[in-house]
C-alpha positions in Angstrom: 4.4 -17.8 -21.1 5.5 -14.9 -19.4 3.8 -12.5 -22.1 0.5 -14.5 -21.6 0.7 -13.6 -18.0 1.0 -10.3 -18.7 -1.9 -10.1 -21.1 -3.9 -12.1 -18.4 -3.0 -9.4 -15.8 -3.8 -6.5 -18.3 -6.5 -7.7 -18.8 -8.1 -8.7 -15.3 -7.1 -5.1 -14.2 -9.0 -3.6 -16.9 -12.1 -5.8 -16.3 -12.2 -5.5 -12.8 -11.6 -1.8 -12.8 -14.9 -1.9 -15.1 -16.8 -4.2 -12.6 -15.4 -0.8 -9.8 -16.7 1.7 -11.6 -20.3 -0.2 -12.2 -20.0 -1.0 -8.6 -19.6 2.4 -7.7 -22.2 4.1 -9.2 -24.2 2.0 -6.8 -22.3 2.5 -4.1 -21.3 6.1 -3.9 -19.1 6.4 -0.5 -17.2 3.5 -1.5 -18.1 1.0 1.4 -17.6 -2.3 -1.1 -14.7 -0.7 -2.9 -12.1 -2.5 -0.9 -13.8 -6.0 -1.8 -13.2 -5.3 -5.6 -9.5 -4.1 -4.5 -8.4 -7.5 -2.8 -10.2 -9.2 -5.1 -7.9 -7.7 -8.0 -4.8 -8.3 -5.7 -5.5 -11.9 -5.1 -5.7 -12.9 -8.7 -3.1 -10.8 -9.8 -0.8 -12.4 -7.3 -1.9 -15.9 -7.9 -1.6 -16.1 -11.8 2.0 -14.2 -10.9 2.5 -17.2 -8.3 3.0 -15.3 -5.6 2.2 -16.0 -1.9 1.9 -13.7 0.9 2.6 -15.0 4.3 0.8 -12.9 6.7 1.6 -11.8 10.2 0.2 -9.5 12.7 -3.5 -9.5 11.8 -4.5 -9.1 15.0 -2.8 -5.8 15.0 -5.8 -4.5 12.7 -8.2 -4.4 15.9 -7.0 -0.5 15.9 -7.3 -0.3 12.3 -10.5 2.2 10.4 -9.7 4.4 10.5 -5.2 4.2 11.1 -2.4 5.5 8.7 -1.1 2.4 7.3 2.8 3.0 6.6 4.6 0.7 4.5 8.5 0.2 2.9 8.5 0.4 -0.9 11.0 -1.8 -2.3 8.9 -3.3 -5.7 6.0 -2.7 -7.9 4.3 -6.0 -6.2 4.0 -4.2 -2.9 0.9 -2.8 -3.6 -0.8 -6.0 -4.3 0.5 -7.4 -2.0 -0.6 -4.9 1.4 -4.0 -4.9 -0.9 -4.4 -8.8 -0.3 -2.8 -9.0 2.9 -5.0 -6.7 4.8 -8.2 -6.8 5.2 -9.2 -3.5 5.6 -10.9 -0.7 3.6 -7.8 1.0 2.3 -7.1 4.7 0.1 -3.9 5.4 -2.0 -2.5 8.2 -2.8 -1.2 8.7 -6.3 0.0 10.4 -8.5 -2.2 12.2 -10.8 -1.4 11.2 -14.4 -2.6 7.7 -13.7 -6.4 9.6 -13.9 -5.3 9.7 -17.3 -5.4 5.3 -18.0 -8.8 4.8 -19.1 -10.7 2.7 -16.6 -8.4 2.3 -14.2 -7.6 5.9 -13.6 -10.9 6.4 -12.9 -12.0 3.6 -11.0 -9.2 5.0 -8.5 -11.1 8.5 -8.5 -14.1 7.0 -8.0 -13.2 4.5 -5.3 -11.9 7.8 -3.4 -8.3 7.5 -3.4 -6.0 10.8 -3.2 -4.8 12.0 -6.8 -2.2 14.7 -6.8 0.1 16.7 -8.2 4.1 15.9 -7.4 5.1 19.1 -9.4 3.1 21.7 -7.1 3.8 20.2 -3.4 1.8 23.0 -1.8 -1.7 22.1 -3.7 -0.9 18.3 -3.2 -1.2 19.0 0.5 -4.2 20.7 0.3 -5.5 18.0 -1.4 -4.3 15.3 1.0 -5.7 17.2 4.0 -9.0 18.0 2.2 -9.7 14.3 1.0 -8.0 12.3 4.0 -10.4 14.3 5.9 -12.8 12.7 4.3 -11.6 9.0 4.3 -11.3 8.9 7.7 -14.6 9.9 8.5 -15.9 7.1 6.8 -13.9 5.1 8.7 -11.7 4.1 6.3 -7.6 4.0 6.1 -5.0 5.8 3.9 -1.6 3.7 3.2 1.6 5.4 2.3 5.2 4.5 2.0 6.8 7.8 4.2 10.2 6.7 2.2 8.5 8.5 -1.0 10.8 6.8 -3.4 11.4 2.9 -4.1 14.4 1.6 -2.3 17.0 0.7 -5.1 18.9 -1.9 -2.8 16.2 -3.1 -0.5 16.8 -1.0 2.5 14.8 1.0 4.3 15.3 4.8 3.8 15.2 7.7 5.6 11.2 8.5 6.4 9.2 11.8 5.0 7.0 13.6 8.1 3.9 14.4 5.4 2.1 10.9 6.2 2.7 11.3 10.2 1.3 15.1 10.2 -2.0 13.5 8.9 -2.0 10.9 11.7 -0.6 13.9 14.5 -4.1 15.8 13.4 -6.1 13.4 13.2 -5.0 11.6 16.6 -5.3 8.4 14.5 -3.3 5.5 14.8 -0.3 4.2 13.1 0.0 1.0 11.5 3.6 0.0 10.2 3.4 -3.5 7.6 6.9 -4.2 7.3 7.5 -5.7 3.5 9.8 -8.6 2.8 10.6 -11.0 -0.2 8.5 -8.4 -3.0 12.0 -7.5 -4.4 13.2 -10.9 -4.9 10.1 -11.1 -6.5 10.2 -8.6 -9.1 13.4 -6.6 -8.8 13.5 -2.4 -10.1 13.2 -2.5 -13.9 12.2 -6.1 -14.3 8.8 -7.0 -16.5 9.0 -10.5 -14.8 8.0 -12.0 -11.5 9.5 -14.8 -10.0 7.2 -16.9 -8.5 8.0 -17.2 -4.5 6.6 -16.8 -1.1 7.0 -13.1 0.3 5.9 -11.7 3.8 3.7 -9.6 5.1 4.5 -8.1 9.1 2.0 -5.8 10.6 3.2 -4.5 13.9 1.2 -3.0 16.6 -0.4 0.5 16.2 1.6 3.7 18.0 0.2 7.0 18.2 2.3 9.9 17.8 0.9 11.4 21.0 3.0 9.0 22.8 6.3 10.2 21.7 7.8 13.5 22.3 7.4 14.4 18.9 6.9 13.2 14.9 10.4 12.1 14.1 11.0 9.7 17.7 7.5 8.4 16.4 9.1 7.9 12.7 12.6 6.8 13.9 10.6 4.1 16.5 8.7 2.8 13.2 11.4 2.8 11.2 13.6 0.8 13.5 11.1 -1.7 14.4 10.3 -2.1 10.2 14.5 -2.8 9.8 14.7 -5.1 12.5 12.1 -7.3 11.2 13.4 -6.9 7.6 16.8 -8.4 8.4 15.3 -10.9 10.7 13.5 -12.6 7.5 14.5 -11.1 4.4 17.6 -13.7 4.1 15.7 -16.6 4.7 13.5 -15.7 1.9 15.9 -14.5 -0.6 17.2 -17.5 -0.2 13.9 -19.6 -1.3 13.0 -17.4 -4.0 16.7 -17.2 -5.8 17.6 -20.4 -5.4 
């Protein structure tokens, strides 16, 4: 059964990533690309039997365009900000996933970020150039400032290139706070557990209202642990039981 899933997911992501690309030869800035992203996320988290509990969507009204920062502790936590918010939303990623035939390019033409982790200077330029762009059209860029996937679940120490986008753009700053995706489907697993996981978004900050970048980052961050180990137990304990 669980290969079956698999092949059903595999398979969904390549069609849909077909229906993107058709889609956007249509629809060239990219206005409907988010609709063919949740829809994607939705499906894929429903044949995994996964539920996301959502909180904070009221937080959005300062959303599009914001820098939407978010922890990385599993695979499923891009599916799951995808279907949790409902906002137009651009990834950065890393370049050799261009190379996955459909998919790689549905992601360059939806407008998302590609670059290259081995020369840090050019990925910059890149980020600055195409964020540029995004947010123009009024649409968001998400990140996970940790920059790595937490191996124990905790939240680690935050990276300042995300924040230097938001400081330049005077944009907003949108934390969703990630719980339950590793209980889920844990570093190095193939599976997913079915389970319910949570979704927080807190209310947006600007870095203008702190004396610098890293009080911004260390606020975020503190308010993203605090509501991590107010839930995370509760639902570690419904998904592992």
């Amino acid at each position: 059964m669980i290969y079956v899933k698999t092949a059903l997911l595999m398979l969904y992501t390549f069609l849909l990533s077909i229906v993107a690309l058709i889609q956007g030869v249509f629809d060239r800035p990219g206005k409907h690309h988010g609709k063919v992203q949740r829809q994607w996320a939705r499906v894929v988290l429903r044949l995994a039997g996964v539920k996301v509990d959502v909180e904070g969507l009221e937080n959005l009204k300062d959303a599009n365009p914001a820098l939407i920062v978010m922890n990385h502790e599993s695979a499923l936590d891009i599916p799951v900000a995808i279907a949790a918010l409902p906002i137009s939303l651009r990834f950065i990623f890393k370049r050799e996933l261009l190379q996955i035939p459909f998919f790689g390019w549905a992601l360059w033409q939806g407008k998302h970020i590609p670059i290259n982790r081995s020369k840090p200077k050019q990925a910059i330029q890149t980020i600055n150039k195409k964020s540029a762009e995004i947010f123009q059209r009024g649409y968001n860029i998400i990140i996970a400032p940790e920059g790595t996937r937490s191996v124990d679940g905790k939240i680690g120490k935050f990276k300042k290139g995300g924040f230097k986008i938001a400081e330049q753009y005077n944009l907003p700053v949108i934390a969703i706070t990630m719980i339950g995706n590793r209980f889920c489907n844990p570093k190095g697993a193939m599976t997913i557990i079915p389970g319910t996981v949570k979704a927080l978004i807190h209310p947006a900050v600007k870095i203008s209202d702190f004396d610098d970048i890293d009080h911004c980052m260390n606020f975020i961050r503190e308010k993203m642990i605090d509501m991590k180990n107010k839930h995370e137990k509760t639902l570690e304990e419904a998904i592992c039981a």
